[in-house]
N, C-alpha and C positions, 0 to 999 in steps of 0.2 A: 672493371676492377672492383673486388669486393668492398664494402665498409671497412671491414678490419684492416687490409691492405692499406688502403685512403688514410685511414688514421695513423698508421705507421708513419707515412708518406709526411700528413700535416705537422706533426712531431717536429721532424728535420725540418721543414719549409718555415716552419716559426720561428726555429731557431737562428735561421740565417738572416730575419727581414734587418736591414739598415735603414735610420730615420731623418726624412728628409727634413731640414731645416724650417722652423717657424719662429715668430717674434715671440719672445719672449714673457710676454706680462698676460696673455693669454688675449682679451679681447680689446686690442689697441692701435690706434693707427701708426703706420712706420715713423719710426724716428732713425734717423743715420748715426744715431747712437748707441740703437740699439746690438746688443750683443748675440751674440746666435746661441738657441736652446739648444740645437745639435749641428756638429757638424761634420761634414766628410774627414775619414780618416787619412784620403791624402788629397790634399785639395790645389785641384792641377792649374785651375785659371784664377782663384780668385772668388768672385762673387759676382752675379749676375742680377743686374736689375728689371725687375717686369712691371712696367706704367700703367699704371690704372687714376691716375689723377686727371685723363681727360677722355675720360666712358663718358658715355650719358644715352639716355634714353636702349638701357638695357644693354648695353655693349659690354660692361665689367661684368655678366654673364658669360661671357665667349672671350674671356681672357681667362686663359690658363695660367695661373703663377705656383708661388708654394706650394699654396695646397691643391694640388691638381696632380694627374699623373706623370705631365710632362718638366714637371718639378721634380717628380720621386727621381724620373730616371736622370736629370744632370745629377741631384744627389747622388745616386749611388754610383758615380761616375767622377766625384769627386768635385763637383761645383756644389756653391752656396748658393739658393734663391731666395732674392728677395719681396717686397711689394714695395714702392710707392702709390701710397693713395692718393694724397692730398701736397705735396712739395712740389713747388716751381722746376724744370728741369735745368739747373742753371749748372754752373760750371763746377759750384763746390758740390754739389750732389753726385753729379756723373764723375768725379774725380776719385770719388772713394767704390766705383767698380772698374769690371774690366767687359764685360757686355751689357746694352741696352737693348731691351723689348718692347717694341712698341706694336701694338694690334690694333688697326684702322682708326686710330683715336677720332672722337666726334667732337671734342673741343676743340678749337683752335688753339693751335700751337700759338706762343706769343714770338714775333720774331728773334727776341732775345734769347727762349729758348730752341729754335732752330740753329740758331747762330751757336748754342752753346754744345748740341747735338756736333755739327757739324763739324768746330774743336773738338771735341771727342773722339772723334774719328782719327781725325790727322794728328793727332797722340798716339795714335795706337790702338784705339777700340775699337772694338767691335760692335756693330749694328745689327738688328733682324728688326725689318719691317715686311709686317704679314698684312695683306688684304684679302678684306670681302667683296660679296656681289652688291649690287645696286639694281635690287627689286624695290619697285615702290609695292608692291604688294605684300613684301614680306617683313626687308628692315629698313629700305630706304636710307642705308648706310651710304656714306659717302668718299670716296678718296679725295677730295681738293683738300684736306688737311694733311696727308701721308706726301702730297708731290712737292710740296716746296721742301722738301726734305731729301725726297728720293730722286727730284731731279738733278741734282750736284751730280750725283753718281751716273745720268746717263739712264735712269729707270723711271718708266712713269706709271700711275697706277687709274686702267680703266674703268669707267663706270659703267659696267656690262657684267653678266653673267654667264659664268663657265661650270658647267657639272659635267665630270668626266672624268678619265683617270690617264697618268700616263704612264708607258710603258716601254721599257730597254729593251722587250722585242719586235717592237716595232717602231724601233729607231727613235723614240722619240725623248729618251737621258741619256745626256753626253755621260761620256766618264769623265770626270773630276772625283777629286777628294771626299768632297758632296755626297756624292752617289757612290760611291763605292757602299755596294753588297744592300743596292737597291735597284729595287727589280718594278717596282710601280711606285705611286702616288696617286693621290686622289684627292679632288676637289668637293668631294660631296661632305660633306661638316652638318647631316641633317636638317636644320631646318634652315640652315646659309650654306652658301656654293663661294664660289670663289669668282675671282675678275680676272682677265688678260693684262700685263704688262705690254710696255713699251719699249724694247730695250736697245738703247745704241752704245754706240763707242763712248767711254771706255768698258762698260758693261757688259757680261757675257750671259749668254740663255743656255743654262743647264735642262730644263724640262720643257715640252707642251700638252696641252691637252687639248683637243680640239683644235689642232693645229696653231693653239695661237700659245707665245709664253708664258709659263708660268711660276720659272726658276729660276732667277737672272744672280748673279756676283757684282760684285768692285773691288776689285784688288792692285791699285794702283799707287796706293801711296802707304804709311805704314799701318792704319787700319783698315779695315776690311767690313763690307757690308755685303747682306745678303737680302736678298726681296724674295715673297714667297704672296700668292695671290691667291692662296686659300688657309684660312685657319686650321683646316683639317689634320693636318700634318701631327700639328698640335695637342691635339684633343682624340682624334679618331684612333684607336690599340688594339680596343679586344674587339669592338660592337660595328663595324663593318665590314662584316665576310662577307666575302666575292668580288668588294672592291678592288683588292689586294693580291697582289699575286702572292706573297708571302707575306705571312702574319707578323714578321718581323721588319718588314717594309717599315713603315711611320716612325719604327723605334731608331732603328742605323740611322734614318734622313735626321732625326732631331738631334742626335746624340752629334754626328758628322758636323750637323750644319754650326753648332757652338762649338765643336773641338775646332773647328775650321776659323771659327772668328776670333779664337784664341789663340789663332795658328799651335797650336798642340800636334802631338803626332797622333798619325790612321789608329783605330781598334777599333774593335766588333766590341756590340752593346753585350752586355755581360750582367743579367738579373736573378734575380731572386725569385722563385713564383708568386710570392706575396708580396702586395705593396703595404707599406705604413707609413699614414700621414697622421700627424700631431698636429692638431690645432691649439696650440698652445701649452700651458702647463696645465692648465686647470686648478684648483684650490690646493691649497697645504696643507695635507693632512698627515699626523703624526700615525705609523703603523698601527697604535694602539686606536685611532680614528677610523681607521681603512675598514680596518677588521669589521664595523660595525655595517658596510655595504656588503651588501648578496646580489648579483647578478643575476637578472633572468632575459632570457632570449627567446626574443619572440620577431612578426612579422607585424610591418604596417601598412595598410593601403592595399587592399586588396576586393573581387569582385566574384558573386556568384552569377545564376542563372536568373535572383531577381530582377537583374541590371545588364548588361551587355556581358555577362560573364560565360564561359563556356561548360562551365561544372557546378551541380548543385550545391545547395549548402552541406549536404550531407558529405559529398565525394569529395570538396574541398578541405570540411574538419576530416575525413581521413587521410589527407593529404597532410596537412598541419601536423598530427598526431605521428605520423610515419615519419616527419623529417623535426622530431624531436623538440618541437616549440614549446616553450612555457607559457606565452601570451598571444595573442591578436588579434587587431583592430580590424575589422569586415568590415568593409566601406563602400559597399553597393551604391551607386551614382543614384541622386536625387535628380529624375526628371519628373515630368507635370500631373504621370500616374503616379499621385502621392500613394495610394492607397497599397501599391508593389512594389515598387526599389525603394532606393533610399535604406534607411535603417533599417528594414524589412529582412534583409538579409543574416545582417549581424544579430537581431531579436532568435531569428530561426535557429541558429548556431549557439546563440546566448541559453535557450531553451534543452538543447542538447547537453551540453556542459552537464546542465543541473539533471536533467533526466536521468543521464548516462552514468553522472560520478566521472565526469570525462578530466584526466591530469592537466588540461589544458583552460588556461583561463579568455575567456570571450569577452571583448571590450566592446561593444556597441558605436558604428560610429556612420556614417555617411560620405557622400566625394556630394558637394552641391555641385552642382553641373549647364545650370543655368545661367552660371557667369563664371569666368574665370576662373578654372575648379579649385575648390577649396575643400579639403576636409575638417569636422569637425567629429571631435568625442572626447569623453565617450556621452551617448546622448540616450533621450529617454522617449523622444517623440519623432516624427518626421519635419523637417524643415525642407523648404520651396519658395523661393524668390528669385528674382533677377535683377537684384540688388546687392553689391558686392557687401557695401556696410551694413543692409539689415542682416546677412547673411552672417557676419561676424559677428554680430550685436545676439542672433539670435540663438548660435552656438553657445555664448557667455552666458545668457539666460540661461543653460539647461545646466552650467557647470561645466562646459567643456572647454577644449583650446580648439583655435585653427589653426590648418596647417595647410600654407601656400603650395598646388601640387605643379610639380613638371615647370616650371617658370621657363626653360626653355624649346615649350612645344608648338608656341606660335607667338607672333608678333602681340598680339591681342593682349597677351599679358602683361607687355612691358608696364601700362602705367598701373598696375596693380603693382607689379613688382618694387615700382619708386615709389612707393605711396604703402606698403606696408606696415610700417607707423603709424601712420594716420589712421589706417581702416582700423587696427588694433588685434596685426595679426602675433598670432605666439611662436613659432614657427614656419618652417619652408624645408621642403627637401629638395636638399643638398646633392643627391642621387635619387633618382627614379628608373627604377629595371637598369641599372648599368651605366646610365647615361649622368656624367656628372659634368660634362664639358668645363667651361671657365667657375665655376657654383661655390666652389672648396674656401674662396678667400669670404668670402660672404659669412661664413662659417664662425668669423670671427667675431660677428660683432650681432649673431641671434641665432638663436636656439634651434637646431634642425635634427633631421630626423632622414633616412633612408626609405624610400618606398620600394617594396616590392612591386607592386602592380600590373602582374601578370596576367589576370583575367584566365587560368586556368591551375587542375592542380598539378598539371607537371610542372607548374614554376613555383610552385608554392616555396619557399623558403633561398630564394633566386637572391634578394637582399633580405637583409634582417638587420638587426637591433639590438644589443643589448643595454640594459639599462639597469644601474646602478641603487639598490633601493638602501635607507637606511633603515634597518632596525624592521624590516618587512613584517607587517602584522596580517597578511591575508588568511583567511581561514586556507587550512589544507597546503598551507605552504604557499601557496598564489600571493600573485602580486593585487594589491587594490587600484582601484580606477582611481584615488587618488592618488596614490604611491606614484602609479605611474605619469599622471600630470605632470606631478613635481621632477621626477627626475627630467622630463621631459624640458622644464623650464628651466631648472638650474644647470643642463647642459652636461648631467651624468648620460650620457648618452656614445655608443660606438659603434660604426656603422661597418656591417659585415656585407659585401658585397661579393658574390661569387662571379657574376659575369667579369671582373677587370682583376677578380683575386686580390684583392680591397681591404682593408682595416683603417677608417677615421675615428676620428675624436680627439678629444682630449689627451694630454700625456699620462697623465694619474691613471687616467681608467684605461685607455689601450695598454698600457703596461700592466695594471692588473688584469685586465685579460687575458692575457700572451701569458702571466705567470700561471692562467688555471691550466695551461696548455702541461704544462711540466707535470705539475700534481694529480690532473687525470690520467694520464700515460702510466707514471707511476701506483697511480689505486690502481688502474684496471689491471695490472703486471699483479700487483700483488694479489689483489682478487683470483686472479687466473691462477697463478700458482698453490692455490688454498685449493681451490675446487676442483684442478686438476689430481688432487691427491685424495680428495675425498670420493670422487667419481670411480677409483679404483674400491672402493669400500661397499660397506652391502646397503647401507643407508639408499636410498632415494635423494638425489639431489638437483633433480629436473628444474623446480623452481628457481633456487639458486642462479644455474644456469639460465636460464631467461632473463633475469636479471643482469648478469652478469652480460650477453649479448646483448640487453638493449642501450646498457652504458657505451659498448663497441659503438654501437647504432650512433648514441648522442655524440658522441666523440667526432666518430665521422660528419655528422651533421654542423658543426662548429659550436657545440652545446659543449662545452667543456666543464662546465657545471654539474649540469644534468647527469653526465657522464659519472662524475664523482658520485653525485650523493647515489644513483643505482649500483654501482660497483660495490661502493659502503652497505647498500640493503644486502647485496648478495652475499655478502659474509658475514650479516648480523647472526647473533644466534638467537634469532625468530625465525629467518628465513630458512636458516638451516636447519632449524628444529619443525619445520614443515615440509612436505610434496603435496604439489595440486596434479592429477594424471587426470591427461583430456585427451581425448583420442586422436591419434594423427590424422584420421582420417574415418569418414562414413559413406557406405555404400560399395557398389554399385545399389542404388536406393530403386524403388517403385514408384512410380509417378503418382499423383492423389491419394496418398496413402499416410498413413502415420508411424511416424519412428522415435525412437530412444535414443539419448544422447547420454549418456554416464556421466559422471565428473568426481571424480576421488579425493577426498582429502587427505591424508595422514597426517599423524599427532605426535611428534614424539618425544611431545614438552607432558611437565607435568602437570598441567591444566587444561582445561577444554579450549577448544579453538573453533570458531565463525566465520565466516569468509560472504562475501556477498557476490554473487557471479551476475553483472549485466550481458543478456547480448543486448551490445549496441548495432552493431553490423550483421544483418542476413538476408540473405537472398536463396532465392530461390525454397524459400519454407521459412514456415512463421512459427516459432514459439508458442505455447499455452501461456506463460506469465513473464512481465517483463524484466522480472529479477530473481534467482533463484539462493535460496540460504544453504551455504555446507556446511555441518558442521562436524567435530569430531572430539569426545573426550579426550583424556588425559590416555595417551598410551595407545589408540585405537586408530581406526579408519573406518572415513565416513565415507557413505555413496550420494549421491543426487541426483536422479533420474530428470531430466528435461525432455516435455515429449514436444514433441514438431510435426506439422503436418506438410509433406511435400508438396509440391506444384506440378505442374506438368511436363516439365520437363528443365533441362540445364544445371548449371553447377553450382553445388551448394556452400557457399562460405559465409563462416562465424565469425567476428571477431569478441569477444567474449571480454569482459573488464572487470579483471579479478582485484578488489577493493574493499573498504570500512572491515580491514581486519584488526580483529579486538585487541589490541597494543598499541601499547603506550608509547612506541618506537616508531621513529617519523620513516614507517613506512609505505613508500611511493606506489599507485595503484598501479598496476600493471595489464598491457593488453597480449592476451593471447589466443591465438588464432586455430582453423582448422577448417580440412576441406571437405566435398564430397562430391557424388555426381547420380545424378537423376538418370537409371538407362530409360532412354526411348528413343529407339531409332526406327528410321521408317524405309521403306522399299519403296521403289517404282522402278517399271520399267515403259520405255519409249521404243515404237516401231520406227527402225533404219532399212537401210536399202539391205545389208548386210540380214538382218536378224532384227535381232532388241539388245538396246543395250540398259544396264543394271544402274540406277541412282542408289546410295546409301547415304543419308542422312543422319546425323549425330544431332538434334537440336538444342539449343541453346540461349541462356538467358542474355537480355542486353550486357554488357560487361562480362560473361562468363569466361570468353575467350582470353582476356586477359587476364588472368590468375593460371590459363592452360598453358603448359609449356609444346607440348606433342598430342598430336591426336595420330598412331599409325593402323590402319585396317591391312589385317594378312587374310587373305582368301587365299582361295584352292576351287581350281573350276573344269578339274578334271585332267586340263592339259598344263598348266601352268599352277605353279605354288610359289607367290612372293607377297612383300611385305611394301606398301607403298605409304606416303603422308595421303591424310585427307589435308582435303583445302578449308582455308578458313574463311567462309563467309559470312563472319559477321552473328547471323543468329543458328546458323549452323556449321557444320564440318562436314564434309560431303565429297565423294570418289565418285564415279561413272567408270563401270568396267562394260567390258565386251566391244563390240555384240558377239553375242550368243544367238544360238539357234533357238526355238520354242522346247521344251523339255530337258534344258540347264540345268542341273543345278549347283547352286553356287556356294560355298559354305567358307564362313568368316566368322575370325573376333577384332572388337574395336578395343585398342589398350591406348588410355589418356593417361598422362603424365599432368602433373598439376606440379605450380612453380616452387610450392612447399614440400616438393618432392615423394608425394602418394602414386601410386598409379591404381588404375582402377581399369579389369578385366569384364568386360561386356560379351559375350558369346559362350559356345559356338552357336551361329545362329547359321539355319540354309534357308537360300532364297531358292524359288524354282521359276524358274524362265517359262512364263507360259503368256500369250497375249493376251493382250487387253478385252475384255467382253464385247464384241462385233457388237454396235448401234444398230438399231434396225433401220430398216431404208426407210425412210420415210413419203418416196417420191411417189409409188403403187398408191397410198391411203388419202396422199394430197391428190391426186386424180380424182381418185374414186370422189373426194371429199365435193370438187370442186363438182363433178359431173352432178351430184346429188342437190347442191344449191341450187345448181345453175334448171334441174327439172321442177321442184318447189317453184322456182323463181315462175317458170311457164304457166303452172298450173291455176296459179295466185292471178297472171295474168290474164290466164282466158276464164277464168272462175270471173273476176272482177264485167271481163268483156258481155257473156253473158248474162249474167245480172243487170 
């Protein structure tokens, strides 16, 4: 699907999001007084309570409430979600809902409260008690707190481990209400599995995994309880494919299992492609306030090739730049070669920026990795310890924050996790690549942040960030290292998440968000419609145009910003009172040779104009100078000849960084691109039993194949005239025709397509079928060789003997 389409697409998909319920006061623990910031517009059961007053030792991580997804979707469903942190679960508490959530609690229930649960019930409520495994290796969770609860009901909860899934075709989910328009489940919840039940009369077993229970009822008296022995259910949506027979599996089982304890009636889950969670209101600000924040979007947490990353610094800032970021943080893992990762990454990228004029600002920062990873930035030096608190201590010496990563990717982390405070972290993300499991309520009460951390650049901008600056003083528009601290700390922060199609934060700032959604839509329409009527006129309005597409570009990217202020260039009358023409394309080129690259200005203001053209990007041929001046009076058009010298072979791509144009008008440096191709192709032929048969080789730079879209070779060999693909291997493109006889000949052109839509005609070229040059025998001259040593050898001997 193109960019343009995509944005069309996200338009409508914002306008539909519904917002699922949060507490009120912004960062505060539950009171039963409180009133709700939004609520469902028809609200079928009531209000649904999720217990987090007896986690400990990391467990209110792997509790899903509010702010989690399994929140959004009773919200948009018409339930209210709430949290208990810290409140007894007594009888005036459970009175003012109509479902309880409890997840493997590790505090002991107090009998009183069991006893007050257990009223609940035989009132009319509804229950869901969810268990985990009991690894001592992992969480060492336990169920003896969930059975004096769940055994009333005939359900008991094991201490064992089940990872599996189960499945309706293979008999193994009854139909009930439950299950209806569920086709699997699954026990896998990442880095926790799920336990077996017990389950007797009066109790029924809806699911198993591994042949043992995992989905029991109680429906005997006027409330109704459910047991469920893996958190997954919960938590797992977008981020485990293959587990699932359908991707909509986890969502019917959750939706099902609360309409069921509501006794409500059967529906299919019914969403919105986006989710939108609010973590509370956020600050009061009068519009005349608002106005004074500028959003920028950028990535955080991320890794090159100095660190276990899989793409260079270079490959990833072109990754960045393509999916329209205005910031980020490179955070290469600091292990024990200080002298290579660590900041090393981000300095490299940092270095670019400035060389290049790159529109993208470079935050300097590190993942320490020696303990319990943490990152910190932005930084100025390397840091390495294996000290959780010098670690933090040594961050704050350079100016930076830390920021707690992944908290649920192993056990190891928990007592960092309770002890955040103390170390004197500034942060924690809330989402890491997708993954936000129980994390959301956390949210409340300290300052967090979204990690991309994809370790390549096809993920680059996978999660993202926007952040809210006041009164932004960066040069060139950029946000500064401290600008962004602060938003950082004050909680201007909204987390853009594409793997779960994700929007958190704050209420202030997700809803100015979501309003740039409307006003880029409508710049870019307006835009369009200005340059669509100018495009029929004789002026030159190519530049324009680029601009105008790369605001498309941001758009799609979820840069709704971005999008704006390029839309806005593209109909300045700067930009319109200029054309930049760069060739679509160069070659078929000569291998080791030198060539011209043009670049045109036109002027058709009444003053001179200046232009400064970086290549930042080239391969496959190097440049004479690293930045080249255009310029053009008032009225005229300027040339600029760029000479390059080719390589030996492969395909030639610019990306060129057209910037520090002389106005006074904020505008945005722009990259534009262009291809070419290096002919050298090589012949050989191989003796077969047949004949020989023909190799053609196209050769090829590392990456070249990806900017090609088709390589096709048409020959003609006398008997046969067609058109077939070469293959792509990698550093070349390469056909094998025949065999032929000796005295073939074979005549061909190679036409490559390139993804910016150039094609480039190589031929006709003939090969002639003749064999290989006969090696001389060598077995006559080794005889002869060996006869000759071996008379020497005699002579020596009876010369020696006489003597």
């Amino acid at each position: 699907m193109s960019k343009v389409i995509t944005s069309a697409l996200l338009v409508l998909l914002f306008s539909m999001v519904i917002v699922p319920f949060v507490p009120t006061e912004g960062i505060q623990k539950y009171s039963p007084e409180s009133s709700p910031l939004n609520v469902a517009d028809e609200v079928v059961a009531g209000k649904v309570l999720v217990d987090e007053s007896h986690t400990s030792r990391g467990s209110d991580m792997w509790t899903p409430g509010n702010a989690s997804i399994f929140g959004w979707i009773l919200m948009e469903h018409g339930y209210n979600v709430f949290n208990n942190f810290d409140q007894a679960l007594d009888s005036g508490l459970l009175s003012d809902y109509d479902i309880l959530c409890l997840f493997f609690p590790q505090i002991q229930l107090t009998s009183a409260e069991v006893t007050a649960i257990q009223n609940f019930v035989s009132n009319g409520g509804g229950l869901l008690l969810v268990g985990v495994d009991h690894r001592e290796t992992v969480s060492n969770y336990t169920a003896a707190y969930m059975n004096p609860i769940s055994e009333d009901y005939g359900i008991s909860f094991n201490e064992d481990d089940i990872l599996g899934r189960s499945l309706r075709s293979e008999g193994e989910i009854e139909d009930h209400f439950i299950t209806t328009n569920v086709d699997s489940f699954t026990s896998n919840n990442d880095l926790l599995y799920g336990c077996s039940l017990d389950v007797t009369s009066p109790a029924t077993s809806l699911g198993t995994i591994e042949g043992e229970d995992m989905l029991a009822i109680h429906d005997t008296g006027t409330g109704r309880v459910v047991a469920v022995g893996s958190p997954a259910t919960f938590m797992q949506y977008y981020t485990e494919e293959g587990w699932l027979v359908d991707e909509m599996d986890h969502f019917e089982l959750s939706l099902n299992i609360i309409d069921w304890l509501m006794q409500g009636e059967q529906r299919t889950v019914e969403l919105p492609d986006r989710a939108v969670i609010k973590i509370g209101d956020g600050p009061d600000l009068s519009p005349a306030e608002l106005e004074n924040y500028k959003p920028f979007i950028g990535q955080y947490h991320d890794h090159t090739t100095r660190s276990d990353g899989q793409d260079s610094p270079q490959d990833m800032m072109i990754a960045m730049l393509d999916n329209s970021l205005d910031w980020s943080v490179m955070t290469d893992h600091s292990y024990e070669n200080a002298a290579k990762n660590g900041v090393f990454g981000g300095l490299d990228m940092r270095a670019m920026e400035l060389e290049y004029g790159l529109d993208v600002k470079m935050v300097v920062g590190a993942e320490l990795s020696a303990i319990p990873h943490t990152v910190g930035f932005p930084l100025t030096e390397q840091i390495y310890t294996t000290s959780t608190q010098d670690a933090v201590d040594a961050i704050h010496a350079q100016g930076g924050i830390a920021s707690f990563c992944h908290p649920t990717i192993s056990q190891t982390y928990v007592p960092v996790w309770e002890r955040m405070d103390e170390y004197g972290y500034d942060a924690f993300e809330v989402d890491n690549s997708g993954f936000l499991h129980g994390l959301g309520e956390k949210a409340y009460f300290m300052p967090f942040l979204g990690a991309n951390d994809g370790h390549a650049a096809r993920k680059v901008a996978t999660v993202m960030n926007v952040v809210f600056i006041d009164n932004p003083s960066g040069e060139d528009g950029k946000v500064t290292n401290d600008e962004l601290i602060e938003a950082v700390l004050e909680r201007r922060v909204v987390v853009l998440d594409k793997v779960n199609n994700l929007i958190l934060g704050e209420g202030i700032w997700v809803d100015e968000f979501l309003n740039l959604w409307d006003e880029a839509n409508s710049t870019i329409q307006a835009a369009e419609d200005i340059i669509s009527v100018l495009e029929s006129g004789d002026d030159g309005i190519s530049l324009a145009r680029s601009y105008l597409e790369k605001a498309k570009d941001a758009f799609a990217d979820w840069n709704p910003s971005r999008a704006i202020k390029l839309a806005e260039n593209a109909v300045s009358d700067f930009i319109l009172g200029i054309d930049i023409t760069l060739p679509d394309s160069i070659g078929p080129l000569n291998p080791n040779a030198e060539t011209t690259v043009s670049v045109e200005l036109e002027n058709r203001h009444g003053y001179g104009i200046e232009v400064n053209c970086t290549p930042f990007v080239t391969e496959s041929y190097e440049f004479d100078q690293g930045s080249y001046a255009i310029s053009a009076s008032a009225g005229t058009i300027g040339t600029t000849d760029m000479t390059a010298q080719t390589s030996a072979f492969g395909y030639t791509y610019t990306m060129l960084n057209i910037r520090d144009l002389n106005e006074t008008a904020d505008i945005r440096p722009i990259l534009m691109e262009f291809g070419g191709l290096i002919e050298n192709i090589t012949e050989s032929t191989e003796a077969v039993a047949e004949g020989y048969d023909l190799t053609l080789e196209l050769l090829m730079n590392r990456g070249g194949s990806t900017r090609i879209s088709s390589v096709k070779l048409a020959f003609n060999d006398g008997d046969t005239e067609q058109t077939i693909d070469m293959e792509n291997l990698g550093r070349s493109y390469a056909a094998t025709l025949g065999p032929y006889p000796s005295g073939t000949n074979v005549s061909y052109t190679v036409t490559v397509t390139d993804k910016l839509g150039n094609i480039y005609v190589m031929g006709e070229y003939v090969a002639d079928i003749t064999p290989e040059a006969a090696a001389p025998d060598i077995l006559p001259f080794a005889v002869v060789g060996i006869g000759v040593v071996a008379l020497v050898a005699i002579i020596v001997v009876f010369w020696k003997k006489r003597s």
